[in-house]
C-alpha positions as CSV (number, residue, x, y, z in Angstrom):
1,X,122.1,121.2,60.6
2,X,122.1,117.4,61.6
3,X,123.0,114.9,59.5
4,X,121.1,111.6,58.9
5,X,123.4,109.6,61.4
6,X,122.8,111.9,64.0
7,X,119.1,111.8,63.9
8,X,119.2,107.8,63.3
9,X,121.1,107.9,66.9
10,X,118.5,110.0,68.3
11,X,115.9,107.4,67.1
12,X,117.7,104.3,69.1
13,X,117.8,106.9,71.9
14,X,114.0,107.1,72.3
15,X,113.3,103.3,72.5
16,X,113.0,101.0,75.7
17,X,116.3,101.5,77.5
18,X,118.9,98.3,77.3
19,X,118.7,95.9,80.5
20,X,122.1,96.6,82.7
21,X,124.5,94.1,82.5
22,X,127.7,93.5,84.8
23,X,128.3,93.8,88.8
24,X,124.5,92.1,90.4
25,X,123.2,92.2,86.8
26,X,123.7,89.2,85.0
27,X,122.9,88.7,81.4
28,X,119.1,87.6,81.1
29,X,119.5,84.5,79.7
30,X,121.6,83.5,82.7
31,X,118.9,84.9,84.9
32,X,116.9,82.7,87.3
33,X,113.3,81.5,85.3
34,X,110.0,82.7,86.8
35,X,108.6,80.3,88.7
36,X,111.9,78.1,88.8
37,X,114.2,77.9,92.2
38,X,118.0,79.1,92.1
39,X,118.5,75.6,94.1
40,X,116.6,73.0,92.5
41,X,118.4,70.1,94.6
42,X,118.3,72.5,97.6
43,X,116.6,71.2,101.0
44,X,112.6,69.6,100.7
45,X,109.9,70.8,101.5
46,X,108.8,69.2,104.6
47,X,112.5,69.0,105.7
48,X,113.5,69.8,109.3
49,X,116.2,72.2,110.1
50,X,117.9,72.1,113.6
51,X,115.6,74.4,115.5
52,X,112.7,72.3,114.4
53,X,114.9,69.1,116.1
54,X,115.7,70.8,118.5
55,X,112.1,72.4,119.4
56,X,110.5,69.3,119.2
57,X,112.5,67.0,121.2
58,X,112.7,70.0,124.1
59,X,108.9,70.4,124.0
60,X,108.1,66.5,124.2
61,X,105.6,65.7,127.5
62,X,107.5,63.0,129.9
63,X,105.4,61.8,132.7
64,X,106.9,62.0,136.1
65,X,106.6,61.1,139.5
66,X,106.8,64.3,141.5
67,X,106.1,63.1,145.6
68,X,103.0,60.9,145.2
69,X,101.9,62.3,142.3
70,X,102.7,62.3,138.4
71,X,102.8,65.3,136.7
72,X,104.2,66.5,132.8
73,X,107.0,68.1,132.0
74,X,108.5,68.9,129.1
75,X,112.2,67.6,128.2
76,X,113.2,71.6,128.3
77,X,111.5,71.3,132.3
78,X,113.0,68.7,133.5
79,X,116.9,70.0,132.6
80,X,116.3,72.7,134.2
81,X,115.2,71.2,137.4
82,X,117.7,68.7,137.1
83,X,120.0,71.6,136.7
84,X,118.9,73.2,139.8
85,X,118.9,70.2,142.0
86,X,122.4,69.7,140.8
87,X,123.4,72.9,141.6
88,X,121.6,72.7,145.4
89,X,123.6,69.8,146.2
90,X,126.8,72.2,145.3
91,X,127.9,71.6,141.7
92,X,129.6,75.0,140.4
93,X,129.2,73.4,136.9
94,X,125.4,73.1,137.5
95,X,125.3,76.3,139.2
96,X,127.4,78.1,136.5
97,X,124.6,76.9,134.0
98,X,122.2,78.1,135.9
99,X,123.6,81.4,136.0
100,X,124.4,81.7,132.4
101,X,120.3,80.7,131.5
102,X,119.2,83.1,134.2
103,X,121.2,85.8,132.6
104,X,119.6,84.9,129.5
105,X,116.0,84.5,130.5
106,X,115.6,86.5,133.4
107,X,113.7,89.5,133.2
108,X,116.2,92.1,132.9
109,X,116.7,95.9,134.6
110,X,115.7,99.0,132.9
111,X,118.7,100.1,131.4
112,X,117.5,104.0,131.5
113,X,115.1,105.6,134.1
114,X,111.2,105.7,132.4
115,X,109.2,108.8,132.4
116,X,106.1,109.5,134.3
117,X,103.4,109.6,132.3
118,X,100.3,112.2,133.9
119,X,97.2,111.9,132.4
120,X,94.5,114.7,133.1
121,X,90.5,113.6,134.6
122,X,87.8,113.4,131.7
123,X,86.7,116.8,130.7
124,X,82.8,116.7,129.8
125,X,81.7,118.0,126.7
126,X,81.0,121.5,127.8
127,X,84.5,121.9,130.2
128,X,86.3,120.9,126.8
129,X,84.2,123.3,124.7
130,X,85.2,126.3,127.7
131,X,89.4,125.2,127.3
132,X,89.7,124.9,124.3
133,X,87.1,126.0,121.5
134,X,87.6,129.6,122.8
135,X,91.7,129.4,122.3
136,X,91.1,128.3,118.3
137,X,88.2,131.1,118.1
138,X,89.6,133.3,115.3
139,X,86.3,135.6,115.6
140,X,87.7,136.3,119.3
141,X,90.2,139.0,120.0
142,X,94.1,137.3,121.1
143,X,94.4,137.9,125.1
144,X,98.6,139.0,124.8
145,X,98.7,137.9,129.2
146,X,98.0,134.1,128.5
């Protein structure tokens, strides 16, 4: 027989279980607010990081004289060609660069040998019927010598 304790414990046991508290659980009034950032003096919105810096000053036209004529280039272009041209008239630094991008940005070797993929002709609708329907048939007796 159970005392009234007991089944006053059994009572607090049935309601909505208590919030966890401890390691990644902070108490809930220290919790971050809905709607509310963790960093409220964090970065702007609208402020650029480096890759934005660095993407935009890369990807700015120049005009250039190329021969008689003037062509674009973007900032990104014309290192590179200087680069190279720097490396034809026999700088190692230059060419060493060079290297180290092409490694980069070259297209790059399988590293294991592909498959060969063999794809059968088109089977009309009839040919398709004669292959296969008659295989799934369970009205049709099993041929044991396929």
């Amino acid at each position: 027989m159970q005392d009234d304790d007991a089944l006053q414990d059994d009572r607090r046991a049935i309601g909505p279980p208590k919030p966890r508290q401890g390691y990644k659980a902070p108490p809930v009034q220290h919790q971050f607010k809905k709607g509310q950032s963790g960093n409220p003096r964090g970065r702007p919105k609208g402020a650029k990081g480096k890759r934005q810096i660095a993407e935009k000053v890369l990807l700015e036209k120049h005009e250039v004289v190329e021969g008689n004529r003037k062509v674009q280039r973007t900032t990104l272009e014309l290192i590179l060609l200087t680069l190279r041209n720097k490396s034809f008239e026999g700088s190692n630094r230059a060419f060493k660069d060079l290297e180290k991008i092409a490694a980069v940005y070259d297209p790059q070797p399988p590293t294991k040998r592909a498959g060969v993929l063999i794809v059968p002709g088109r089977l009309t609708e009839e040919a398709w019927r004669a292959r296969f329907e008659a295989k799934n048939d369970p009205t049709q007796p099993i041929d044991d010598d396929e």
